[in-house]
C-alpha positions in Angstrom: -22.4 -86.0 -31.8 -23.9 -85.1 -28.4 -20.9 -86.0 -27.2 -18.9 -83.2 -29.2 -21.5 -80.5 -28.6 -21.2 -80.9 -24.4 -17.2 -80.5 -25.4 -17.8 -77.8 -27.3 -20.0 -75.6 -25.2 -18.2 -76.5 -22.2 -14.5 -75.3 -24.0 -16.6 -71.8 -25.0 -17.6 -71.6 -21.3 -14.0 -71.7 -20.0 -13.2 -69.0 -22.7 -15.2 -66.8 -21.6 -15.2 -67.0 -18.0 -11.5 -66.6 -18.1 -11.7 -63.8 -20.5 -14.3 -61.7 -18.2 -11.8 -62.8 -15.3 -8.9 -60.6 -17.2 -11.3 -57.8 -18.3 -12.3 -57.8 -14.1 -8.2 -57.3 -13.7 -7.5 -54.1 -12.7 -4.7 -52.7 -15.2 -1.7 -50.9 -14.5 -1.3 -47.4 -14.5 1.5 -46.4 -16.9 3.2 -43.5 -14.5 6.1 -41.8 -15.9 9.1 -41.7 -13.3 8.8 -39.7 -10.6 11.3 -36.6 -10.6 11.6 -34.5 -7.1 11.0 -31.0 -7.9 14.2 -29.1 -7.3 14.4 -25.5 -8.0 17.1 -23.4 -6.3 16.0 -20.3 -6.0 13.1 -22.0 -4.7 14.9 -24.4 -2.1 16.4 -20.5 -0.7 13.0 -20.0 0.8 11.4 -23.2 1.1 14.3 -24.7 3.3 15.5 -21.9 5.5 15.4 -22.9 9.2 14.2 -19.4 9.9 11.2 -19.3 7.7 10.2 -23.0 9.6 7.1 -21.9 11.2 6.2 -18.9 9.1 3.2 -18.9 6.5 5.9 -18.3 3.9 5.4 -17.0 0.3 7.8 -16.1 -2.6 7.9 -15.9 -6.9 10.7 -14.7 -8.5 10.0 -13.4 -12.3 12.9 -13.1 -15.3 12.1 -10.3 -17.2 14.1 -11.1 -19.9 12.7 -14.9 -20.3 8.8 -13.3 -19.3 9.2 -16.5 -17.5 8.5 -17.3 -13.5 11.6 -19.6 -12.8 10.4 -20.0 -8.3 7.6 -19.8 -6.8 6.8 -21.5 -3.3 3.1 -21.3 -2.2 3.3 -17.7 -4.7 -0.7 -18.9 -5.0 -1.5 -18.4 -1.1 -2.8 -15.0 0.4 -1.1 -13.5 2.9 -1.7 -10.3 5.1 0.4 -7.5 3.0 1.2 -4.6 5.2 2.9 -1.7 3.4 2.7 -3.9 0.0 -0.7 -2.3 -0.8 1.2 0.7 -1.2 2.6 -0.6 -4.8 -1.3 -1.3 -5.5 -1.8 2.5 -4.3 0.7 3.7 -6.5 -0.4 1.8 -9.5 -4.0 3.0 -9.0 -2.4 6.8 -8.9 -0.1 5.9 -12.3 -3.5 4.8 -13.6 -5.8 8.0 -12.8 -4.1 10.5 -11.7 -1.5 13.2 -14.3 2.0 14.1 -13.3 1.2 16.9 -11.2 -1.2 16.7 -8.0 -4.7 18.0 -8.2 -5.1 20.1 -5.0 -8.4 22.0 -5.5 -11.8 22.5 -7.5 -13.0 25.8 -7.1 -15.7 28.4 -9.0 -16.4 31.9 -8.5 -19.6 33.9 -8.3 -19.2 37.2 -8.5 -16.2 38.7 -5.9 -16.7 35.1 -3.9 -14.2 32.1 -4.3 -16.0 28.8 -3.1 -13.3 25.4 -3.6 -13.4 22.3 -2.1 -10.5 20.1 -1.5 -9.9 16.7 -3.6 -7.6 14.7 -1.4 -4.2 16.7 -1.8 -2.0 15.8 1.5 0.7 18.0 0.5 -1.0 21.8 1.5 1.3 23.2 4.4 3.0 19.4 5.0 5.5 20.1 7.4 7.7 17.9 5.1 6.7 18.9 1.9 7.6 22.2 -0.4 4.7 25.0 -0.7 3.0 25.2 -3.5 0.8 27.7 -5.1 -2.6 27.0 -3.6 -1.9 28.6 -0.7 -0.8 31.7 -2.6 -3.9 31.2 -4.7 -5.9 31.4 -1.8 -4.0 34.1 -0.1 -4.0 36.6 -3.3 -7.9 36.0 -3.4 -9.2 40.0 -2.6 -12.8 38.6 -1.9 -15.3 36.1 0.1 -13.3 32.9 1.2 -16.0 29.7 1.0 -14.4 26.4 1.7 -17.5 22.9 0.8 -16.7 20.7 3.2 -19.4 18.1 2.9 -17.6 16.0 -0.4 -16.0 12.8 1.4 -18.3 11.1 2.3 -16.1 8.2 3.9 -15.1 7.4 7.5 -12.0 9.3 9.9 -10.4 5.4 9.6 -10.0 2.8 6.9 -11.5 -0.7 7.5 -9.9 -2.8 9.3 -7.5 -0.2 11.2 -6.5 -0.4 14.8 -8.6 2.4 15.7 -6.7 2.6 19.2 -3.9 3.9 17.1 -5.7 7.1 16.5 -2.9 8.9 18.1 -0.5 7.3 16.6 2.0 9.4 14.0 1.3 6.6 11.4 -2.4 6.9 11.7 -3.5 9.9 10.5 -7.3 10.8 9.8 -8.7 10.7 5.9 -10.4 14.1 4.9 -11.1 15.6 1.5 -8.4 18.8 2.6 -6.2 17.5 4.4 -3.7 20.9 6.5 -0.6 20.2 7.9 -0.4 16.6 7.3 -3.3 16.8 9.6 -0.3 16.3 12.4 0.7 18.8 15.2 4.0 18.6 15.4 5.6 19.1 18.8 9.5 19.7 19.8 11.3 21.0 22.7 10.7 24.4 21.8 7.7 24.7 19.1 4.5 23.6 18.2 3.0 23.2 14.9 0.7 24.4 14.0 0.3 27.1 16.6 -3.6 27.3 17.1 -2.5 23.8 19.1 0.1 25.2 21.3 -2.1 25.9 24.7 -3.6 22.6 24.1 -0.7 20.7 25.7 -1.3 19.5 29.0 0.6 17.3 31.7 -1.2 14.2 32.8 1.2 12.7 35.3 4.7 11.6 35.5 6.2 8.3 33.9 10.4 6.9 33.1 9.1 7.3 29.6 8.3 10.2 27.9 5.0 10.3 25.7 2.4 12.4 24.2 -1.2 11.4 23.6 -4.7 12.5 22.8 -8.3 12.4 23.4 -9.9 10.5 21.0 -12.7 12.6 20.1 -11.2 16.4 20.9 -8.1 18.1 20.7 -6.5 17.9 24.1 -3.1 16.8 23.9 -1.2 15.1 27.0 2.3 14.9 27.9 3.9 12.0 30.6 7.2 12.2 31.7 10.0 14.4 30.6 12.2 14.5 27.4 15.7 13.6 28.3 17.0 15.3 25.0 16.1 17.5 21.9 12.9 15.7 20.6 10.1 16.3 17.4 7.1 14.2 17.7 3.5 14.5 15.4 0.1 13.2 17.4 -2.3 13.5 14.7 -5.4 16.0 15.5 -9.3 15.2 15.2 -10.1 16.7 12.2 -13.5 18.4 11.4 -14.7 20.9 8.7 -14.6 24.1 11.8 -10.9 23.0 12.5 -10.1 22.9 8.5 -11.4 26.5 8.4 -10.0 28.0 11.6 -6.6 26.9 10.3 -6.4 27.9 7.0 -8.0 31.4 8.5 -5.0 31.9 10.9 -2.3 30.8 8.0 -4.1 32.8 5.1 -4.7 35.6 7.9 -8.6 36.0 6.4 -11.9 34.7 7.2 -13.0 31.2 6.0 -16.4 30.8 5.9 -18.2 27.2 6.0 -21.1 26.5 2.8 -24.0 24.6 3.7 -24.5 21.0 2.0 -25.4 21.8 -1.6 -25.3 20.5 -5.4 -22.0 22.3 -6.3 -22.8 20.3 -10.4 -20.0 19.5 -12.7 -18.9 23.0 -13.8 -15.7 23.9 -12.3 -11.8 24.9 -12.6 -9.1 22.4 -11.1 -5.9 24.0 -9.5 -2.7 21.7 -9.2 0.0 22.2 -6.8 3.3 19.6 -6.9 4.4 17.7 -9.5 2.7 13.6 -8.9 6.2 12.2 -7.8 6.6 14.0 -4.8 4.0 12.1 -3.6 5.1 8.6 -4.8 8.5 9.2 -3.5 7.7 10.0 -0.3 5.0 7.0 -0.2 7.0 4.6 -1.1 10.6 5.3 0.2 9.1 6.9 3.6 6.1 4.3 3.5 4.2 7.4 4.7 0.4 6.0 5.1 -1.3 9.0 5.1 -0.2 9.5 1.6 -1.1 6.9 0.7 -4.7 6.7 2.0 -4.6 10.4 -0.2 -3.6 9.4 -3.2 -6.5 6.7 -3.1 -8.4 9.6 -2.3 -7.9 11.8 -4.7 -8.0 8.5 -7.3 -11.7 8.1 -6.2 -12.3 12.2 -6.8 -11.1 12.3 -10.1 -13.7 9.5 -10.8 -16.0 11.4 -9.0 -16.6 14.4 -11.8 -19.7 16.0 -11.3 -18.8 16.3 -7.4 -21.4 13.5 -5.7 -19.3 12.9 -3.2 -16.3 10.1 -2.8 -14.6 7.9 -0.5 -11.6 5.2 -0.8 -13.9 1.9 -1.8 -15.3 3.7 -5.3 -11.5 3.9 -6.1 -10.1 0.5 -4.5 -13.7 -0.7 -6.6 -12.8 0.8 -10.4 -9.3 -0.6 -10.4 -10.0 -3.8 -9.2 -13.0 -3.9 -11.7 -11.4 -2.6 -14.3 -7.4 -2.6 -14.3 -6.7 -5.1 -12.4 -8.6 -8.5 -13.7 -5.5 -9.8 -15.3 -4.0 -10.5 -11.9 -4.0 -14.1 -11.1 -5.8 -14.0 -7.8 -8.1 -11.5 -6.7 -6.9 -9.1 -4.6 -8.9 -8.4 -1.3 -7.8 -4.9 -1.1 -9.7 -2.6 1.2 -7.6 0.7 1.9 -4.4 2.5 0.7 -2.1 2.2 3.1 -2.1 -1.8 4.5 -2.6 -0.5 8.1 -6.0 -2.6 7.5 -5.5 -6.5 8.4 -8.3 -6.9 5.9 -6.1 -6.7 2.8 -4.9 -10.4 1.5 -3.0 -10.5 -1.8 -0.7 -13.6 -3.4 3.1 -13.0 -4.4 2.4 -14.1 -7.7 -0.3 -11.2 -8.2 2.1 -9.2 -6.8 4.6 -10.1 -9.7 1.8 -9.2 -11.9 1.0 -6.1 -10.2 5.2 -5.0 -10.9 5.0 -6.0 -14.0 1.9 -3.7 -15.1 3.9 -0.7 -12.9 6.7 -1.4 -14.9 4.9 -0.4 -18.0 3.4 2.6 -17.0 6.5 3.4 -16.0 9.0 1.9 -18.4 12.1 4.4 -17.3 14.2 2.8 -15.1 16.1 5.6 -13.4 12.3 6.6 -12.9 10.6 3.6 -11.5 13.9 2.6 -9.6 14.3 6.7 -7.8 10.4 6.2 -6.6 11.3 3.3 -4.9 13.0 2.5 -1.2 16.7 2.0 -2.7 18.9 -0.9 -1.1 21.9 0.7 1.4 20.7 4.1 0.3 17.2 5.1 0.5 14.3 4.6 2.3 13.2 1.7 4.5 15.6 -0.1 3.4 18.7 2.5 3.3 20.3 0.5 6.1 20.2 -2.8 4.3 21.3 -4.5 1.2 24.9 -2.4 1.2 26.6 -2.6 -1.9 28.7 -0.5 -4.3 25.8 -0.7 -6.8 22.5 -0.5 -5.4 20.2 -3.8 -6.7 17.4 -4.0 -4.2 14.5 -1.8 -5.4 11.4 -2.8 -3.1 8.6 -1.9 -1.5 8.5 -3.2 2.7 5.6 -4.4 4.7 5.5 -4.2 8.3 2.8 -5.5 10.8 3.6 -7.1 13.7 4.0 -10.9 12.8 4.3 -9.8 9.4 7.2 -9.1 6.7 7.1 -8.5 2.9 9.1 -7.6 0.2 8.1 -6.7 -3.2 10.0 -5.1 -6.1 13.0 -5.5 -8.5 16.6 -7.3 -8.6 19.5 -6.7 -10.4 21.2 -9.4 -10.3 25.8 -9.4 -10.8 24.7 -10.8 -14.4 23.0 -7.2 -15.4 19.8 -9.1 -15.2 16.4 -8.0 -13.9 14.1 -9.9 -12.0 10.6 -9.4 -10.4 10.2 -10.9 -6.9 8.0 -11.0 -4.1 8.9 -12.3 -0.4 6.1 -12.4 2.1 5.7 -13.7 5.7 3.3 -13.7 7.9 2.6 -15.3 11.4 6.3 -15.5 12.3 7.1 -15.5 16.1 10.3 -14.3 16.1 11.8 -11.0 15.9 11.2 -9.1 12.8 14.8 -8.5 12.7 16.0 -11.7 12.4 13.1 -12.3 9.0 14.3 -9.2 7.6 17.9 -10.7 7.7 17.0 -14.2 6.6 14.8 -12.0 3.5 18.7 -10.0 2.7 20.3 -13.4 2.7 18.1 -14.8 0.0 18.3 -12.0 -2.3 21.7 -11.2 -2.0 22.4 -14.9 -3.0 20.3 -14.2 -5.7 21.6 -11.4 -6.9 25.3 -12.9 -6.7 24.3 -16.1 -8.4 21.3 -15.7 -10.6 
């Protein structure tokens, strides 16, 4: 009996040790079969030779499908350049009417006291008049022009601020005159209060103009071999604002102390709102584009506290633009700043939210640098039918483009193409950028 008891326990023993043994066993992991990821329109970018040492970016969108069919590394940032425009213009589609609001103004008695609101387009050398300066000119009493609303810096963040005379770097003020350029040529300077403020500074091969930073005097090296127009952008200030729209309007401007102007006044509009895109986009003119953010952050600015770019860039981050999948690091209007950091795949976002506030075609597409025809792009993409609509970016090392495709199918697609920290030329990513879309829009 004992006997059978020792056999017993001893056969339960066994059992269990070897069943804790096969619990202890580590099991296998039932992994489905592993299938490479192959996209084409993908492959395009992530295999090109040329992109091999870039930071490389790209997401390509079917409108049709609402589906994204390529992305590769579409969730990465990358330094935008000129992209930030398309946030720029979204922000104006969002806040701003169809016509551009150039003044704010009220009247005491025979006196006319306005301030200005952002509008770059007064006496732009490359833009139509408009009635404010007849407004101002037909006025039979007291000029006052308020000088003290922007309360913002000359330069955005992040700018090269040793590109102050540079025609692409403009200063930001509230009334901007003249593109707040002087433009010089062979024969003429504009405008003319500046023409005895050109001096020679010495002799170069090249020809150049300059300018102090901090006054007016403008510098010329070396001698123009040919017919020539250049802009040097001039150091603006409330006392130049007034002494130039005193010698246009032929009247006295006179300066108002730093006061509570309050919430009660009339608005005056000059130019219908697309000028302004247009010439933005297509031109990728920066100094609209810091205005237009400008006048964005005014119009949220009603009872006249004051305003600069950040309330703006701040409200439609907040509070239009949450939906985006990343969040955008935005920080001025133009890209000039190498602050700004946004993904392609918020960019797609971004196009698609334009789209809808612009759902006309002929519209959206017009506003837009147009493929072999308009813009920065004009002298790319050639084809009988137009089908790049985009938006560039250019720093140096850096090269983005963002828009829409039409493909040979009659499709429409969303993409975004961004590089940064390339080595190379920038005319040899710009090609390798055309070869990808082109093969997309032959065989999408």
């Amino acid at each position: 009996m004992l006997r059978h008891l020792q056999t017993y326990l001893f056969t339960f023993y066994c059992c269990l040790l070897f069943s804790s043994c096969a619990t202890s066993q580590p099991k296998k992991k039932q992994t489905p079969p592993q299938v490479a990821e192959t996209n084409k329109w993908r492959d395009l970018v992530a295999n090109s030779a040329i992109f091999r040492q870039n930071h490389t970016g790209f997401a390509l969108y079917d409108i049709e499908q609402q589906t994204l069919v390529a992305e590769y590394q579409a969730d990465r940032y990358f330094t935008p350049a000129s992209n930030t425009k398309l946030f720029t213009f979204y922000a104006g589609l969002s806040l701003l009417g169809d016509s551009i609001p150039a003044l704010r103004y009220v009247t005491k008695g025979d006196s006319l006291i306005f301030w200005g609101i952002g509008d770059p387009s007064l006496l732009h050398p490359d833009m139509p008049s408009s009635k404010v300066l007849d407004f101002l000119k037909n006025w039979h009493g007291k000029l006052f022009f308020y000088p003290h609303n922007y309360t913002g810096k000359r330069f955005g963040a992040g700018w090269t601020w040793g590109d102050y005379d540079e025609y692409y770097q403009c200063e930001i003020s509230a009334l901007p005159l003249y593109g707040n350029i002087v433009r010089f040529t062979n024969h003429t300077v504009s405008p003319r209060v500046f023409k005895d403020s050109l001096r020679t500074a010495g002799w170069t091969e090249k020809f150049n103009l300059s300018r102090d930073e901090f006054n007016n005097r403008f510098f010329s090296t070396g001698w123009p071999s040919g017919s020539f127009t250049e802009d040097v952008p001039y150091r603006t200030s409330p006392l130049m604002a007034a002494q130039l729209l005193a010698d246009t309007l032929k009247k006295e401007i006179h300066l108002l102390p730093k006061t509570s102007l309050g919430g009660h006044y009339s608005t005056l509009y000059s130019l219908p709102i697309d000028t302004l895109y247009r010439r933005m986009l297509q031109v990728s003119d920066n100094m609209f584009a810091e205005q237009i953010m400008l006048m964005c952050a005014a119009k949220l600015d009603s009872n006249n506290l004051g305003f600069e770019t950040k309330q703006s860039i701040d409200f439609v981050k907040t509070q239009l633009l949450t939906d985006l999948p990343d969040e955008p690091i935005w920080e001025d209007g133009s890209g000039l700043s190498r602050y700004n950091l946004f993904t392609p795949r918020s960019i797609i976002k971004l196009l698609q939210k334009i789209q809808t506030k612009v759902p006309d075609q002929e519209r959206l597409f017009g506003l837009l640098p147009i493929g072999g025809k308009a813009g920065t792009i004009k002298n790319q993409y050639k084809s009988r039918e137009p089908f790049i609509f985009a938006k560039t970016g250019s720093l140096s090392n850096v090269y983005s483009l963002s828009g829409f495709l039409k493909t040979k199918k009659g499709k429409v697609l969303i993409f975004s193409l961004m590089n940064n920290n390339f080595i190379q030329k920038t005319a040899e990513i710009r090609k390798e950028v055309e070869r990808i879309l082109t093969e997309i829009h032959d065989k999408y």
